[in-house]
N, CA and C atoms of all chains as a GROMACS GRO file, in nm:
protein
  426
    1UNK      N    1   2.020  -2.668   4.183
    1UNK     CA    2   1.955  -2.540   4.154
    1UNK      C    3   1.877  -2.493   4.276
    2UNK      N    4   1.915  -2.364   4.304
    2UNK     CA    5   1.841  -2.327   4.423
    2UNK      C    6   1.776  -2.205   4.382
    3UNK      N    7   1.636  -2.164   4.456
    3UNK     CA    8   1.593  -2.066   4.441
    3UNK      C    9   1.615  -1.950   4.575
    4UNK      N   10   1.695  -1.861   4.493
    4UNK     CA   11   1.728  -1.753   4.607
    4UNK      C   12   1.629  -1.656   4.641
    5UNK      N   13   1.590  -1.548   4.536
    5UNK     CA   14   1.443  -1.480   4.543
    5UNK      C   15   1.350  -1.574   4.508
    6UNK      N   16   1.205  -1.555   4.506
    6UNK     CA   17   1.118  -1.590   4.536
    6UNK      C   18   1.046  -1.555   4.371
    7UNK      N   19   0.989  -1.658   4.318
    7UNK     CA   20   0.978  -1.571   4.203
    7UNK      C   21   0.810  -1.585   4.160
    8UNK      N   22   0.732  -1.688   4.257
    8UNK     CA   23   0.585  -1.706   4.202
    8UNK      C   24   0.551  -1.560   4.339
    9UNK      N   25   0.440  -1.473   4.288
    9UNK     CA   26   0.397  -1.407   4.395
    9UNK      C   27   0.278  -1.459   4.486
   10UNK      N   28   0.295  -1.418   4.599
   10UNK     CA   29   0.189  -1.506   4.723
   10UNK      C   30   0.057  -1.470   4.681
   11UNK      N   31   0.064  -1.389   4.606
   11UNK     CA   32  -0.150  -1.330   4.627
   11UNK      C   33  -0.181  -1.401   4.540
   12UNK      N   34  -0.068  -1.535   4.414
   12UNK     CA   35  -0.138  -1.631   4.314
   12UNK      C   36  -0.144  -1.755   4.431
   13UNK      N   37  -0.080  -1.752   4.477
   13UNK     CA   38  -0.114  -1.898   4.597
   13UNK      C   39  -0.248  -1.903   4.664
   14UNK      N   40  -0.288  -1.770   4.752
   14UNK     CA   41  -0.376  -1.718   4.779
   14UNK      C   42  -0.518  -1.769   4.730
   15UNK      N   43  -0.501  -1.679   4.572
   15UNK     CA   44  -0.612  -1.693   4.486
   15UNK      C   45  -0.661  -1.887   4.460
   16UNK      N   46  -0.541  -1.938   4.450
   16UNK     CA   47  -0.508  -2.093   4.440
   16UNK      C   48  -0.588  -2.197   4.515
   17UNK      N   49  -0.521  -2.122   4.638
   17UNK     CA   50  -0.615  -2.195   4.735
   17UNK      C   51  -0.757  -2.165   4.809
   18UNK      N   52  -0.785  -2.054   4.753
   18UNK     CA   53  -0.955  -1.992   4.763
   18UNK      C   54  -1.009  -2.054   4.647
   19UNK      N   55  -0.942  -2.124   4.486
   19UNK     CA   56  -1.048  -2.213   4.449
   19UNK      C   57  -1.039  -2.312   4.452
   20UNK      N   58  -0.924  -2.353   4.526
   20UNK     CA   59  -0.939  -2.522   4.616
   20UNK      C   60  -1.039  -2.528   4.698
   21UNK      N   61  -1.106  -2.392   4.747
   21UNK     CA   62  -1.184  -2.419   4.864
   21UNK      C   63  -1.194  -2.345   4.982
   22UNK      N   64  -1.051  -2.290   5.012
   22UNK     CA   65  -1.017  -2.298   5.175
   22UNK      C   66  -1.097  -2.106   5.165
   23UNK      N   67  -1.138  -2.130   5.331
   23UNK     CA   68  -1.217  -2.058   5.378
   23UNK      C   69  -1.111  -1.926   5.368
   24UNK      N   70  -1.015  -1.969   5.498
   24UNK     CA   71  -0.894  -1.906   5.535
   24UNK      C   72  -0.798  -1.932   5.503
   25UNK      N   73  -0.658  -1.843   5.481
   25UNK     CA   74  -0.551  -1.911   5.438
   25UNK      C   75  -0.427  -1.836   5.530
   26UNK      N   76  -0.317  -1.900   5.603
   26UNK     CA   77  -0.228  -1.846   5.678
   26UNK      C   78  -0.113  -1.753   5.604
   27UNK      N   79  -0.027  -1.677   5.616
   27UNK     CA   80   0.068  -1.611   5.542
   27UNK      C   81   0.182  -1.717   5.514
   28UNK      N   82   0.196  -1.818   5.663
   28UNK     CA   83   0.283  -1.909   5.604
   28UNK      C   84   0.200  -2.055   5.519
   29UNK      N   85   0.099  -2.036   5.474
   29UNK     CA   86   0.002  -2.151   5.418
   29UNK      C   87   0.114  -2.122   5.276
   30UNK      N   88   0.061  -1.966   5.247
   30UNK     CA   89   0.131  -1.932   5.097
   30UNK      C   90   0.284  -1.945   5.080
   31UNK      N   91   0.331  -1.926   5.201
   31UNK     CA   92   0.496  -1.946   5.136
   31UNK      C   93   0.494  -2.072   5.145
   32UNK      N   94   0.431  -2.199   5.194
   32UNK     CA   95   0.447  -2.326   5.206
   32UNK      C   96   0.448  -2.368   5.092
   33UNK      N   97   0.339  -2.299   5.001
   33UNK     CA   98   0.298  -2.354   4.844
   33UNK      C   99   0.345  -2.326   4.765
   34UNK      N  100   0.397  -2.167   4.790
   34UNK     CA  101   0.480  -2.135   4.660
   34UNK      C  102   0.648  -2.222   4.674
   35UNK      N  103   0.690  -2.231   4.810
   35UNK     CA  104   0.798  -2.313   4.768
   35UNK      C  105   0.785  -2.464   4.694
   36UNK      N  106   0.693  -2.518   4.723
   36UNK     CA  107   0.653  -2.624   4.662
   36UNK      C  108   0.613  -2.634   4.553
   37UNK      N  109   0.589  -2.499   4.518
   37UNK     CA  110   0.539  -2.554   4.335
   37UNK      C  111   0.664  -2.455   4.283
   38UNK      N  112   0.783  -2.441   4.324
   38UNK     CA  113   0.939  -2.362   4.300
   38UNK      C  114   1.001  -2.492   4.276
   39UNK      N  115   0.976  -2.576   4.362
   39UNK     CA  116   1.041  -2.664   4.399
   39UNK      C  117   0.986  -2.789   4.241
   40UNK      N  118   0.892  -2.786   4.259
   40UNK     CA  119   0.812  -2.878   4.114
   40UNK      C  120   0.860  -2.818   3.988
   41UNK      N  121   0.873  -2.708   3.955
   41UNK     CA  122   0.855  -2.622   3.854
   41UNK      C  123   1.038  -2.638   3.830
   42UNK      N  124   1.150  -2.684   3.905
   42UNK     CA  125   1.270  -2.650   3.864
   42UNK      C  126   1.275  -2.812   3.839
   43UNK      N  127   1.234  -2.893   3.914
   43UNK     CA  128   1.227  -2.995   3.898
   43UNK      C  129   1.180  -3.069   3.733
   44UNK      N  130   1.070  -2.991   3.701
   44UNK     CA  131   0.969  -3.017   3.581
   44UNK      C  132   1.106  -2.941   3.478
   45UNK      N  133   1.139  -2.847   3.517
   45UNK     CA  134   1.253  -2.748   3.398
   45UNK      C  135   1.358  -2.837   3.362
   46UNK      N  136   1.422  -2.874   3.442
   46UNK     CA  137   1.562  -2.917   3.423
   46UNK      C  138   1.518  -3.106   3.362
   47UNK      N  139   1.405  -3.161   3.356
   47UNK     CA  140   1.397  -3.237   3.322
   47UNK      C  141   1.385  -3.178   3.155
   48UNK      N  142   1.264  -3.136   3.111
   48UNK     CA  143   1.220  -3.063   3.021
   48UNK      C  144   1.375  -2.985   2.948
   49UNK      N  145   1.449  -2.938   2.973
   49UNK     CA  146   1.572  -2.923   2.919
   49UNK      C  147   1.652  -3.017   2.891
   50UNK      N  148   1.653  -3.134   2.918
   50UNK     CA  149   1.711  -3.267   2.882
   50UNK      C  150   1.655  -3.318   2.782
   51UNK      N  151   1.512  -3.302   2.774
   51UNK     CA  152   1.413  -3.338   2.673
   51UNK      C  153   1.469  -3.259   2.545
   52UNK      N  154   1.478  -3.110   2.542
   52UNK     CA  155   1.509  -3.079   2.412
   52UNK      C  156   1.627  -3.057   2.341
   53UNK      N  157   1.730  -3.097   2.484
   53UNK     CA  158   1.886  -3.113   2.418
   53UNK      C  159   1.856  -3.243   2.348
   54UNK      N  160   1.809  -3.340   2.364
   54UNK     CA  161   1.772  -3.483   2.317
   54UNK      C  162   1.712  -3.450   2.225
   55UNK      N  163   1.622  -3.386   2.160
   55UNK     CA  164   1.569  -3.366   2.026
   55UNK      C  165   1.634  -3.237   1.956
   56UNK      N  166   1.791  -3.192   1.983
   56UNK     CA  167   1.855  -3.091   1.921
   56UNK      C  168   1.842  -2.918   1.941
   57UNK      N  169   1.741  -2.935   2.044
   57UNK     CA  170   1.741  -2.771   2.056
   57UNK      C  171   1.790  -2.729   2.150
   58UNK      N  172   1.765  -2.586   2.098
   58UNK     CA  173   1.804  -2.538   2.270
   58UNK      C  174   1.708  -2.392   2.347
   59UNK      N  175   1.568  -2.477   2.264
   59UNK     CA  176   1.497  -2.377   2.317
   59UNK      C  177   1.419  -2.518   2.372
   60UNK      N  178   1.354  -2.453   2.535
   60UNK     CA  179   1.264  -2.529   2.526
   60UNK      C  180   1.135  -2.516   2.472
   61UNK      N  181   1.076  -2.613   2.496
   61UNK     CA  182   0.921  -2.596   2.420
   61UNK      C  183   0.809  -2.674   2.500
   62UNK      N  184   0.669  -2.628   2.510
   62UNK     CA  185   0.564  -2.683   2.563
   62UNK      C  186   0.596  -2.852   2.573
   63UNK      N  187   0.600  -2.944   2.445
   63UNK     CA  188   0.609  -3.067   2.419
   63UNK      C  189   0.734  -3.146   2.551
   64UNK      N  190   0.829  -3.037   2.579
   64UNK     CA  191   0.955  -3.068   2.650
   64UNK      C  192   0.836  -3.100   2.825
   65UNK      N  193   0.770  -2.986   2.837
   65UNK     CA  194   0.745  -2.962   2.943
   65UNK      C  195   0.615  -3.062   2.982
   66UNK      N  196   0.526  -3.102   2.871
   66UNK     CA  197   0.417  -3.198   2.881
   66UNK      C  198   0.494  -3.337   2.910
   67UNK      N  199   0.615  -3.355   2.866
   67UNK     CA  200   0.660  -3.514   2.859
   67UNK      C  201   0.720  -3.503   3.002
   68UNK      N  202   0.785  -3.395   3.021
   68UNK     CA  203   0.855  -3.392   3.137
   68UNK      C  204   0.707  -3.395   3.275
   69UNK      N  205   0.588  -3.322   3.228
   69UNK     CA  206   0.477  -3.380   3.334
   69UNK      C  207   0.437  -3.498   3.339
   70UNK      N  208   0.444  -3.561   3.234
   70UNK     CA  209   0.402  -3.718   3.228
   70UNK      C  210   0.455  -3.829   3.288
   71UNK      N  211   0.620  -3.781   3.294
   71UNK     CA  212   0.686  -3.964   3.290
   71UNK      C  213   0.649  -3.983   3.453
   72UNK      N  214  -1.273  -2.885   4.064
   72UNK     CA  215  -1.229  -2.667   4.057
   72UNK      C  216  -1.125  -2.668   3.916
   73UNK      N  217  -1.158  -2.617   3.868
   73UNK     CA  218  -1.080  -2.517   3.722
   73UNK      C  219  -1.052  -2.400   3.770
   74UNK      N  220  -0.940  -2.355   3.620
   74UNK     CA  221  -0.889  -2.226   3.663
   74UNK      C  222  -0.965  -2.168   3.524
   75UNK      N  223  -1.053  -2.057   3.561
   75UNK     CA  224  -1.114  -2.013   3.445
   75UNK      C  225  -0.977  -1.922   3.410
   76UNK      N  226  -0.938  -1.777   3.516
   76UNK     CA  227  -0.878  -1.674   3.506
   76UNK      C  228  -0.741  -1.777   3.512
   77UNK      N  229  -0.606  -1.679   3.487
   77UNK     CA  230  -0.492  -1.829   3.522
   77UNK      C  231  -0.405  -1.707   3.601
   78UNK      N  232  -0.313  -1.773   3.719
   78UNK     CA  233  -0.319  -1.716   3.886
   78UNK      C  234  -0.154  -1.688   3.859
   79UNK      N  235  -0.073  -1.761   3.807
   79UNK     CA  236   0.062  -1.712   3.823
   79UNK      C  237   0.102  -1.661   3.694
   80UNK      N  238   0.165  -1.564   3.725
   80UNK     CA  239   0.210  -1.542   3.614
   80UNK      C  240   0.356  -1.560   3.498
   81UNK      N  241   0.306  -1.567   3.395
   81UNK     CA  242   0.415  -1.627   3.245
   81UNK      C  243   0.562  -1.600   3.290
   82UNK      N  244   0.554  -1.480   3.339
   82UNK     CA  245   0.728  -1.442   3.436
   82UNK      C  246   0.748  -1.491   3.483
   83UNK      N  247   0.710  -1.560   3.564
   83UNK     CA  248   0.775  -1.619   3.691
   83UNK      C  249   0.819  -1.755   3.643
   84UNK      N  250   0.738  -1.820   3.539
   84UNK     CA  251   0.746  -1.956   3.471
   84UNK      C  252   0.905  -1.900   3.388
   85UNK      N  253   0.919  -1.836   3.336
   85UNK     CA  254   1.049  -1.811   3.227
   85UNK      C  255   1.162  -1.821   3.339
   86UNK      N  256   1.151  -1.720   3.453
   86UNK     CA  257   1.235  -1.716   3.575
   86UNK      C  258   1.293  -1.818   3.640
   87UNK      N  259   1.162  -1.892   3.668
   87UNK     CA  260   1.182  -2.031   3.682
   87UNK      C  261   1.280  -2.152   3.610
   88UNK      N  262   1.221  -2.142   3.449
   88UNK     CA  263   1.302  -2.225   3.365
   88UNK      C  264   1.407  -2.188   3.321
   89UNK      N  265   1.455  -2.038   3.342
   89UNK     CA  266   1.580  -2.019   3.274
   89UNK      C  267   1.684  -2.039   3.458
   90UNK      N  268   1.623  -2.049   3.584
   90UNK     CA  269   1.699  -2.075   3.700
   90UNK      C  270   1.735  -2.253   3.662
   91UNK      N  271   1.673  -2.296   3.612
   91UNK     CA  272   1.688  -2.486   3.603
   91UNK      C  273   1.748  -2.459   3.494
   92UNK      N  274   1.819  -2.340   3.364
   92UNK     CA  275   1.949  -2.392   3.308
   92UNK      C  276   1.870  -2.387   3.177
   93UNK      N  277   1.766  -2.358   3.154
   93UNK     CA  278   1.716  -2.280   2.988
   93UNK      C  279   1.771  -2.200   2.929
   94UNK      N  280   1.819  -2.261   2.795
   94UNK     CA  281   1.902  -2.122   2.738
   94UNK      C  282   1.783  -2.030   2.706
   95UNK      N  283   1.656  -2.077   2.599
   95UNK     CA  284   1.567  -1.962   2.569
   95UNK      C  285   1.451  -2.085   2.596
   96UNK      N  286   1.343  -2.021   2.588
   96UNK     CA  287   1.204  -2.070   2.655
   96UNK      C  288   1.132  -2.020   2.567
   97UNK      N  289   1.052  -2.127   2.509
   97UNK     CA  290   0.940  -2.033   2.464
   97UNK      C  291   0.817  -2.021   2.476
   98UNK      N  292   0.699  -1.923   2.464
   98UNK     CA  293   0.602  -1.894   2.498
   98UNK      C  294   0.484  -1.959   2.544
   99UNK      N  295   0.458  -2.082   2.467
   99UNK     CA  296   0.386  -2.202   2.491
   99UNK      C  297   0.452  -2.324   2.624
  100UNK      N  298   0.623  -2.282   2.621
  100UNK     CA  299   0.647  -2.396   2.707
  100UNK      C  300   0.613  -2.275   2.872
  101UNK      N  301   0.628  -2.168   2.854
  101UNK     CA  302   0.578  -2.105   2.973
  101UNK      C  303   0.450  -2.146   3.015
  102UNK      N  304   0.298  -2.103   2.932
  102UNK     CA  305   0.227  -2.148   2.938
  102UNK      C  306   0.153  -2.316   3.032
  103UNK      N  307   0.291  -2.364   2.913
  103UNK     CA  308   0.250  -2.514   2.991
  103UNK      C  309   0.283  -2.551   3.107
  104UNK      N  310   0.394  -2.437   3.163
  104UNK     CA  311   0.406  -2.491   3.310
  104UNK      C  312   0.348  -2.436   3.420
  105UNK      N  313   0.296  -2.340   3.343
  105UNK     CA  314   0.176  -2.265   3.417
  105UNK      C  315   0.083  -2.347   3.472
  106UNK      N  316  -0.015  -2.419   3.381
  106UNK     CA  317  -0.100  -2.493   3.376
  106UNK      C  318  -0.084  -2.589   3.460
  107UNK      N  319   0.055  -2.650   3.442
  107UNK     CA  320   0.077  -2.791   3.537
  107UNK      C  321   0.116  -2.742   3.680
  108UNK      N  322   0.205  -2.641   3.699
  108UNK     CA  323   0.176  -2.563   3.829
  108UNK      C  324   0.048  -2.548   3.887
  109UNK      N  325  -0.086  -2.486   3.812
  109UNK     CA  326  -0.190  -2.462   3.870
  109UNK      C  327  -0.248  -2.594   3.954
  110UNK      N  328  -0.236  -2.666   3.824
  110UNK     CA  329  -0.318  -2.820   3.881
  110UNK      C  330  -0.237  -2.890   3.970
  111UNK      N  331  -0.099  -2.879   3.988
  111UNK     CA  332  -0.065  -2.929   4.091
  111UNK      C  333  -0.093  -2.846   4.254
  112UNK      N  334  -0.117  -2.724   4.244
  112UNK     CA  335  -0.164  -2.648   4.321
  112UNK      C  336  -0.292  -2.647   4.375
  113UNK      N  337  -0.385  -2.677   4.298
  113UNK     CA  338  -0.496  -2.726   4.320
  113UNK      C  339  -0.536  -2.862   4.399
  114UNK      N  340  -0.440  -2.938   4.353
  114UNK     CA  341  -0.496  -3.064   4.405
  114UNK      C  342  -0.383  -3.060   4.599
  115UNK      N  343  -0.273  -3.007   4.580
  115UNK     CA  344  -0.211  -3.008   4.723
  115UNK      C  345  -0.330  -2.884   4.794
  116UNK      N  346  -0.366  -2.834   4.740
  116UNK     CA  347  -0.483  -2.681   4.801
  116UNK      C  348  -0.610  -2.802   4.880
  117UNK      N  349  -0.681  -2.894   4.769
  117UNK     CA  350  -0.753  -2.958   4.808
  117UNK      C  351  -0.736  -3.073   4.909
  118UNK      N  352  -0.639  -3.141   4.929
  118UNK     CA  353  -0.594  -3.202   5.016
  118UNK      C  354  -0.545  -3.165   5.144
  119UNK      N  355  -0.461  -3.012   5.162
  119UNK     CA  356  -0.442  -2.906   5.297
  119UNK      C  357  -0.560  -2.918   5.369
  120UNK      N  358  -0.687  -2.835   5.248
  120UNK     CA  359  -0.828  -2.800   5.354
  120UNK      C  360  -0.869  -2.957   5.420
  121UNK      N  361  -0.839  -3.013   5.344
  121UNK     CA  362  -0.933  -3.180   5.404
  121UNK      C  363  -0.856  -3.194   5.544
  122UNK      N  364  -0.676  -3.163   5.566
  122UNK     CA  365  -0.630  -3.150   5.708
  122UNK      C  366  -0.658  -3.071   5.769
  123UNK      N  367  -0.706  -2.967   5.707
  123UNK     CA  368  -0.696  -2.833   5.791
  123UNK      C  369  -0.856  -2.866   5.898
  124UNK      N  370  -0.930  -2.916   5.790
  124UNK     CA  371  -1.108  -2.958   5.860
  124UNK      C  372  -1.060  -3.074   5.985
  125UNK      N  373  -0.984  -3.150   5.943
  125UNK     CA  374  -0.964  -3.264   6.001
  125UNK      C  375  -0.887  -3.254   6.157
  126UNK      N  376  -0.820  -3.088   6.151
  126UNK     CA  377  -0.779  -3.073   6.262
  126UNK      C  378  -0.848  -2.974   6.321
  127UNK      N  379  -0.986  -2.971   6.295
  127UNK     CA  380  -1.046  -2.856   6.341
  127UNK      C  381  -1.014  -2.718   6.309
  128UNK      N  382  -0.950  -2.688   6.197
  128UNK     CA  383  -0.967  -2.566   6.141
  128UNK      C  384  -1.003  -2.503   6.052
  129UNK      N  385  -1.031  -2.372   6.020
  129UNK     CA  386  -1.117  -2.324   5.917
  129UNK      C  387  -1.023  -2.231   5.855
  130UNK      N  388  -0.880  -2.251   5.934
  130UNK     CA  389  -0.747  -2.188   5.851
  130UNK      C  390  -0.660  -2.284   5.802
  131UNK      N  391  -0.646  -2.272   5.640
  131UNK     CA  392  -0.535  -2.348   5.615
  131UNK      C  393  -0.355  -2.297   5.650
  132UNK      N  394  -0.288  -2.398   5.755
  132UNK     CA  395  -0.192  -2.357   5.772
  132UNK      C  396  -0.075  -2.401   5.704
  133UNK      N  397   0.082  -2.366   5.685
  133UNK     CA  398   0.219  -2.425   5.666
  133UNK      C  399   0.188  -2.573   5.658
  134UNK      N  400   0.157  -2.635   5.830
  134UNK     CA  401   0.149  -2.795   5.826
  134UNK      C  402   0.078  -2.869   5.732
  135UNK      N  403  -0.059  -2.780   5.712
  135UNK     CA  404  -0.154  -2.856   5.598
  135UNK      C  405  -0.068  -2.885   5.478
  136UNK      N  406  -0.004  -2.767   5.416
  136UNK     CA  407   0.038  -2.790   5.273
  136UNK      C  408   0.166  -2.872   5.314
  137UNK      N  409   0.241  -2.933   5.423
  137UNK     CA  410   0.317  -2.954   5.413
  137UNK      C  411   0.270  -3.139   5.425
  138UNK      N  412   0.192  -3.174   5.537
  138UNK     CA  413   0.143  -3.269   5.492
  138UNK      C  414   0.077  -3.281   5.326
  139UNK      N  415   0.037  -3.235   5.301
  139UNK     CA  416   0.003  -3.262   5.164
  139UNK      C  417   0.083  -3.299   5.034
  140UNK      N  418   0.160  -3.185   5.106
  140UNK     CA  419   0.327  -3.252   4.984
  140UNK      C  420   0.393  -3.342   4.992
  141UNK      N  421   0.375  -3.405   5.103
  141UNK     CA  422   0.524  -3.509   5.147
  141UNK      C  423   0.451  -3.616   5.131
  142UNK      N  424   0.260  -3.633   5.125
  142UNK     CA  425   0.196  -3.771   5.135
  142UNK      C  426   0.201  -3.844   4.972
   0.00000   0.00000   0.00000
């Protein structure tokens, strides 16, 4: 699975990392992060979709996505 | 650091999970990956600035978050 557009917007990275702390933040600070949490988030999905074909659905659901943060 | 306000938005989470192969998603499992997005954002945010100080800067750059992800 690849992400072609871009789908978290940079001014939430931004905001993200102004309450992590950071004073300043670079333009490529934010695309650094949003690919990385693109990158977590398809990762976290496609697990989380395994989760609820395994319990019969085919929707996912929060419970899919908490187990899939846990293991 | 908490997220009082919450920074990305529910779209981009559905976008996300239906790119990793979701047939339907629902509202709470958006939510939840919201949440786990944030906090994982938070804590690579907090770990960047600690490089970013560490290399003498008061800008977080690309390298920061990128060390941060890969450690």
């Amino acid at each position: 699975v690849t992400t072609d557009k871009k789908d978290i917007p940079l001014a939430a990275m931004e905001r993200l990392l102004k309450k992590a702390g950071a004073e300043r933040v670079s333009e490529d600070a934010k695309a650094a992060l949003r690919d990385s949490l693109e990158e977590f988030a398809l990762r976290i999905g496609q697990d989380a979709i395994r989760y609820s074909n395994h319990a019969g659905r085919k929707t996912v659901k929060a419970e899919d996505i908490k187990l899939a943060t846990t293991k």
